[in-house]
N, C-alpha and C positions, 0 to 999 in steps of 0.2 A: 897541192898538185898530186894527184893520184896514178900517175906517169904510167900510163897507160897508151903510148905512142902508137903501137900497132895497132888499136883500134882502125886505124885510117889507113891503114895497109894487109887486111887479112890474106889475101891472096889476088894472083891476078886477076880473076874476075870480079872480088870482093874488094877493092882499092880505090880510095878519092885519091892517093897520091900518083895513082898507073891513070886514073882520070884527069886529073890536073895535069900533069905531063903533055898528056894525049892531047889536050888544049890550049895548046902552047904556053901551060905558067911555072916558071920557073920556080921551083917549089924548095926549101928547107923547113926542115921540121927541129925543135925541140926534144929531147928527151933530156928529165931531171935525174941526177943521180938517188938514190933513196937515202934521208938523211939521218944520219947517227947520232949519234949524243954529242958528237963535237960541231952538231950545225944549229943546236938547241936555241943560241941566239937570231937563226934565220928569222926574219920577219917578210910581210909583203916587202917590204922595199928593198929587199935583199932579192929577191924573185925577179923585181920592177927593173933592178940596175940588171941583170943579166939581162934579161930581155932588150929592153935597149942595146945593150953588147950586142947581142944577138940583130938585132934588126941593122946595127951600121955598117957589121958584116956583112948581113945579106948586101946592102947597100952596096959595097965596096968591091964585093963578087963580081954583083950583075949590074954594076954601073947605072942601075938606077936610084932615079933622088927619091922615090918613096914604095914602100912596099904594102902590101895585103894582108891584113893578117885575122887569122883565124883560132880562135882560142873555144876551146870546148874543156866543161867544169870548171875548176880553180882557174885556168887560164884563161877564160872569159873573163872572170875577175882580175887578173894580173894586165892582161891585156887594156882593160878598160880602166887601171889604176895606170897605168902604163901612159895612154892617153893623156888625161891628167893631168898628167908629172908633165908631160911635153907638150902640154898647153898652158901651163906658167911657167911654162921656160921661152914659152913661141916656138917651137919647136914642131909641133903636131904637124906639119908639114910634110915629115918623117913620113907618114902615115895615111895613102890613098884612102884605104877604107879598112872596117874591122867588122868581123862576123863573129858571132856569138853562139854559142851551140848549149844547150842546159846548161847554163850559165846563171848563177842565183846573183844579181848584181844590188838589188834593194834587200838588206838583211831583216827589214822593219817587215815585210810582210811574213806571214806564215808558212813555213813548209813543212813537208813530209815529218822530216828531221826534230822539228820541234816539237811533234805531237808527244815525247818522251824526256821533254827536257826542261828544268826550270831552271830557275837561276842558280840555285843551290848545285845543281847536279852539272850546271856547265862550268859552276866553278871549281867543284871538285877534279874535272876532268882537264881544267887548265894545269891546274896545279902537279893531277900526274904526269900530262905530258909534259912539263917544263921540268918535274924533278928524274923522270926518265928520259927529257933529252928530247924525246919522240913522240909523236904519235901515232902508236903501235897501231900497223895494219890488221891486224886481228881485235883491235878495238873498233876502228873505221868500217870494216866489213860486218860487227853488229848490226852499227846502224843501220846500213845498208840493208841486211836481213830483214826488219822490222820495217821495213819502208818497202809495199807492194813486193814483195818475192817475186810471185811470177811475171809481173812483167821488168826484169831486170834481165841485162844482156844475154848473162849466160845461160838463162834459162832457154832464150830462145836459139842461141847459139848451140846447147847439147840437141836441142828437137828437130831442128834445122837444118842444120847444117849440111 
């Protein structure tokens, strides 16, 4: 999760969440905390049980039996592992529909990302983030660098805006 929430709220004219509203959907958003060394055992299913927390809440709010959800990045994948989970439970019921936003959901094909990575180098990089607890945003934001520059948010955000 790269907790990036205000993506979806830059300003009032700039907002899927001042959109959503405006179109009667009763909207709750996620924001992660950013994890330290004492979350080091976080795993997806550790993401997957909040989330559900998270969705029987909304439930429970807005007295509806199932909600919309909308995951963009890691939380396309959380969201779609999410599913899943509440599909061998019978559960998915929970869950009118889900939207996906750059969401890498099949890892077997090629991306960006991988064009700098083999096995050796991804295990290297397991091993730091697990002996550091994290993995360090100024690690993630390489990659990121090395994967199309200019068309990455900010770039069009500093030109733009």
């Amino acid at each position: 999760q790269i907790n990036k929430v205000y993506i979806f709220d830059l300003s009032n004219d700039k907002s899927f969440v001042q959109y959503a509203l405006k179109n009667g959907l009763q909207t709750f958003m996620i924001s992660w905390r950013n994890p330290d060394p004492r979350h080091r055992e976080w795993g997806l299913s550790s993401y997957v049980q909040a989330v559900e927390e998270a969705v029987d809440a909304c439930r429970a709010i807005s007295g509806s039996k199932d909600v919309n959800l909308l995951g963009a990045c890691a939380g396309g994948l959380t969201i779609a592992a999410l599913q899943g989970h509440l599909q061998a439970r019978r559960q998915l019921r929970k869950v009118a529909s889900a939207t996906y936003m750059v969401s890498l959901l099949d890892s077997q094909i090629d991306s960006p990302a991988m064009l700098f990575a083999d096995e050796e180098t991804l295990e290297s990089a397991k091993r730091r983030s697990y002996q550091q607890g994290v993995l360090d945003g100024r690690d993630m934001a390489r990659v990121f660098a090395w994967m199309r520059p200019n068309d990455l948010i900010w770039n069009y955000w500093v030109n733009n805006y």
